[in-house]
C-alpha positions as CSV (number, residue, x, y, z in Angstrom):
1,X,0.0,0.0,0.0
2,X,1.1,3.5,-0.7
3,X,1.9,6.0,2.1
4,X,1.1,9.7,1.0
5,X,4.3,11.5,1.6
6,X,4.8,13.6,5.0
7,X,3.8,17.5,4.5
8,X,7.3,19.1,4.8
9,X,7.7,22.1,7.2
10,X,7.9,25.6,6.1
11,X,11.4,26.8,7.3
12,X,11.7,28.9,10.1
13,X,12.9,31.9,7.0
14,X,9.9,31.3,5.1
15,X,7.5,31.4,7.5
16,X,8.6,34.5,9.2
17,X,7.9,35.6,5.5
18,X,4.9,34.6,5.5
19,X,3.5,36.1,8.9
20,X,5.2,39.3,7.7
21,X,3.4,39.2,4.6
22,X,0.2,39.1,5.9
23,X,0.6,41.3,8.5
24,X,2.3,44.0,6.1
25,X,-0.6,43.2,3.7
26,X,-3.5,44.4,6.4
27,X,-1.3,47.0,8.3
28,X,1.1,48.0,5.8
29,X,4.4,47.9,6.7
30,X,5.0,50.8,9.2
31,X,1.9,49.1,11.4
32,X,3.8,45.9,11.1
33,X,7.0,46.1,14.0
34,X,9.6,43.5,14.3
35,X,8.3,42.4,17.7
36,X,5.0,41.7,16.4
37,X,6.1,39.3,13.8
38,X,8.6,37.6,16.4
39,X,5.6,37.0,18.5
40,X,3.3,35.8,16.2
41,X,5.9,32.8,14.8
42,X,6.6,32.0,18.1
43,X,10.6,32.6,17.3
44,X,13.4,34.6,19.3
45,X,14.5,38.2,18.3
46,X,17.7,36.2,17.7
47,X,16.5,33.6,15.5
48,X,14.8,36.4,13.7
49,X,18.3,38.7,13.5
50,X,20.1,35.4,12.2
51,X,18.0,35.5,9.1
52,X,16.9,38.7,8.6
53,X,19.4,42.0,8.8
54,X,16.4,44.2,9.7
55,X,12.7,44.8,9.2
56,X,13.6,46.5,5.7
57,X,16.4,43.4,4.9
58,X,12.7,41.1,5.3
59,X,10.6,43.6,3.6
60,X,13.1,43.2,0.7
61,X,13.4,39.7,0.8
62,X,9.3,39.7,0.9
63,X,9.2,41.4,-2.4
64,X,11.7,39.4,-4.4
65,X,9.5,36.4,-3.4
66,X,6.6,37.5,-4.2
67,X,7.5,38.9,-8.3
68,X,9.4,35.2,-8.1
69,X,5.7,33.9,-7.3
70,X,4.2,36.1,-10.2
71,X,7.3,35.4,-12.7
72,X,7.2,31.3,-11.9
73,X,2.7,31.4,-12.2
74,X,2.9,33.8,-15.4
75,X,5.6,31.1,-17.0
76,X,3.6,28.0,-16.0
77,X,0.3,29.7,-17.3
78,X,2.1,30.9,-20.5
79,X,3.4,26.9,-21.2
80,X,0.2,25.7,-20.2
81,X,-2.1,27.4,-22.7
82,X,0.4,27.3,-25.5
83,X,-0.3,23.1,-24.8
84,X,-3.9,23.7,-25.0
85,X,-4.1,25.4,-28.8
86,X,-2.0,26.7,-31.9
87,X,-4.6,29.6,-31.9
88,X,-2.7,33.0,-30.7
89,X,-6.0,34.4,-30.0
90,X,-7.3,31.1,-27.8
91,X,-3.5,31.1,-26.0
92,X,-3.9,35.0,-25.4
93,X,-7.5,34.5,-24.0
94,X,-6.3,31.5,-21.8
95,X,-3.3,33.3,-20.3
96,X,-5.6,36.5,-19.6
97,X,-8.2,34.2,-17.4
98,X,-5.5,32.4,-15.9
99,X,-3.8,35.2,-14.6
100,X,-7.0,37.2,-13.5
101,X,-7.6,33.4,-11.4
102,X,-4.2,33.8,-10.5
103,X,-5.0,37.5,-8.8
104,X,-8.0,36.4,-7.4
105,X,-6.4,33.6,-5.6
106,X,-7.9,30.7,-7.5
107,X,-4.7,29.7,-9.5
108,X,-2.1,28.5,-7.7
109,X,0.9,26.9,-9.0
110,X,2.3,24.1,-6.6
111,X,0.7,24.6,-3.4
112,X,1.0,27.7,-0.9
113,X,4.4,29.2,-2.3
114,X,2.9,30.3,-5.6
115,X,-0.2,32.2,-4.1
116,X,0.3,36.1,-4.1
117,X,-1.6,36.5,-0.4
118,X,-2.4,40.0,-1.2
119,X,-0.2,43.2,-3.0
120,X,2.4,44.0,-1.3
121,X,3.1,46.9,-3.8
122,X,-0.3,48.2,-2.5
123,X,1.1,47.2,1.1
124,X,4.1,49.2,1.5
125,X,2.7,52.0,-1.2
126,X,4.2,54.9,-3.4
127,X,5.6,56.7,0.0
128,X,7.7,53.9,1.0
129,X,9.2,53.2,-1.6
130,X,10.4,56.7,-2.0
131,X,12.2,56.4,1.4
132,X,13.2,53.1,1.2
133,X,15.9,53.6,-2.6
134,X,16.0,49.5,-2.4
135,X,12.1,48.3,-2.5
136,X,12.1,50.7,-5.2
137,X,14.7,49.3,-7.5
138,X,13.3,45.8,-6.7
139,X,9.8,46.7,-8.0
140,X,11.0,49.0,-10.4
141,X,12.8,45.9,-12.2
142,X,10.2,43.6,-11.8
143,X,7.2,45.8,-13.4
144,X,9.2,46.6,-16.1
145,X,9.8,42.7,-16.7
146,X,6.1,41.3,-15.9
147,X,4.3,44.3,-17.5
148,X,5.8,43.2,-21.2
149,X,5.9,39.3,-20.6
150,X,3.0,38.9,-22.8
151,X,4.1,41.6,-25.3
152,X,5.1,38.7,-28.0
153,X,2.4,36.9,-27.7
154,X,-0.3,40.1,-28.2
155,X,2.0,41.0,-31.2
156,X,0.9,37.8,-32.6
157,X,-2.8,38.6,-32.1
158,X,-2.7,41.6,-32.9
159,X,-1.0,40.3,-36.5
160,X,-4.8,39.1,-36.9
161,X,-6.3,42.1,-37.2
162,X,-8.1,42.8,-40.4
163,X,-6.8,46.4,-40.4
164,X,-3.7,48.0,-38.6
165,X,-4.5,49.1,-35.0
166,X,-1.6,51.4,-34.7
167,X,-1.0,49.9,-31.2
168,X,1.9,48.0,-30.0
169,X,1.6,44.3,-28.5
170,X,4.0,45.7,-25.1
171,X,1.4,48.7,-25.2
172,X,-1.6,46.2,-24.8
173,X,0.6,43.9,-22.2
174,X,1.4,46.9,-20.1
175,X,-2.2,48.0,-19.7
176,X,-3.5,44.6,-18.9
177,X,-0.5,44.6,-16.1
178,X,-1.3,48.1,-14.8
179,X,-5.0,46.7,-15.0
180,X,-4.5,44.3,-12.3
181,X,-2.4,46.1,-10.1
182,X,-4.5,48.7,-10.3
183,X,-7.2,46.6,-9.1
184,X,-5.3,45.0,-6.3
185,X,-4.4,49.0,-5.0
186,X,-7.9,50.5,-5.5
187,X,-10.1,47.0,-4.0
188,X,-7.9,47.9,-0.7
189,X,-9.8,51.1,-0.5
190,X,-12.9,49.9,-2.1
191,X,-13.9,45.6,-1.5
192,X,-16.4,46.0,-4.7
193,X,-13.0,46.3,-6.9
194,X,-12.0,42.6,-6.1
195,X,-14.7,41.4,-9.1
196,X,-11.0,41.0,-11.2
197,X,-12.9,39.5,-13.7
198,X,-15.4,42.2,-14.7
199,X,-12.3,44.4,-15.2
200,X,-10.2,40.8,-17.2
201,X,-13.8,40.9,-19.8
202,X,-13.9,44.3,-20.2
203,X,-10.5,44.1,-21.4
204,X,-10.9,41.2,-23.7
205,X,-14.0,43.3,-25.0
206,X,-12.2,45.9,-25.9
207,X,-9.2,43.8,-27.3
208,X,-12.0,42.2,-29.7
209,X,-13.2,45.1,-30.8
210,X,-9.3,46.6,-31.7
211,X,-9.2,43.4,-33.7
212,X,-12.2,43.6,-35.8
């Protein structure tokens, strides 16, 4: 008889992470202090200082997971729809759902590391990143990677068209992006903005009609 493997345990590094990131998610990160997270992981201010320099050192660390979460769901999304048609139209239309699921926490790649738990961009907002030069240049590199990953693949739709649309495929991929984060900023001031995918159709109705 086969024994279902025993559920590994989060290190003690990624589950500080992961107590930080929820608690910098519903506080933000200057209602979030060191203390608090040591107390809610149940470790010592040492164990915490052995992995961590500082609360900005796990901030930072917090944000390269979490684009490494986006980057690795994006990828798996992009490989699985390309398996499911030869249609650039059909691949574009998958990869747009799946990534709306993906912000709505219904797609998640691999278990619990691959689920985005909430915007931390939102989380630690504009201000913060002004007085903090490093969670700046971490974001900073990662929009401007994510917001064109599907740039190729809307140039190819947008080859389709039955007249030119004199718009660029990196255009179209960096408005869906700023679409979705967008959402994610503004449903933290208003709950009735977390409908991702009545913003993800309007999109793809617009889209359609570019392309007629």
């Amino acid at each position: 008889m086969n024994s279902s493997p025993a559920p590994t345990k989060r290190s003690t590094p990624n589950r500080l992470m992961d107590v930080a990131q929820a608690m910098f998610v519903k506080n933000g990160y200057h209602g979030v202090a060191v203390d608090k997270i040591i107390a809610q992981t149940g470790v010592s201010k040492g164990t915490f200082f052995y992995h961590f320099k500082s609360k900005e050192d796990l901030a930072q660390r917090l944000l390269e997971r979490y684009f490494e979460r986006i980057a690795a769901a994006a990828n798996a999304i992009g490989t699985a729809a390309a398996q499911q048609s030869d249609d650039p139209r059909q691949i574009l239309d998958i990869c747009l759902t799946e990534f709306e699921n993906l912000f709505n926490g219904r797609h998640v790649q691999g278990g619990a590391d691959e689920s985005l738990d909430g915007c931390l961009m939102a989380a630690f907002s504009y201000q913060l990143f002004n007085h903090i030069p490093s969670l700046r240049a971490i974001s900073a590199q990662a929009i401007n990677r994510f917001s064109t990953a599907y740039a190729p693949l809307f140039d190819e739709v947008l080859a389709t068209a039955n007249s030119p649309t004199g718009i660029s495929g990196e255009t179209l991929s960096k408005h869906y992006f700023a679409l979705m984060q967008g959402t994610l900023l503004v449903s933290r001031i208003d709950p009735a903005w977390t409908d991702f995918k009545q913003q993800v159709d309007s999109f793809k109705k617009m889209l359609n009609a570019l392309l007629k």
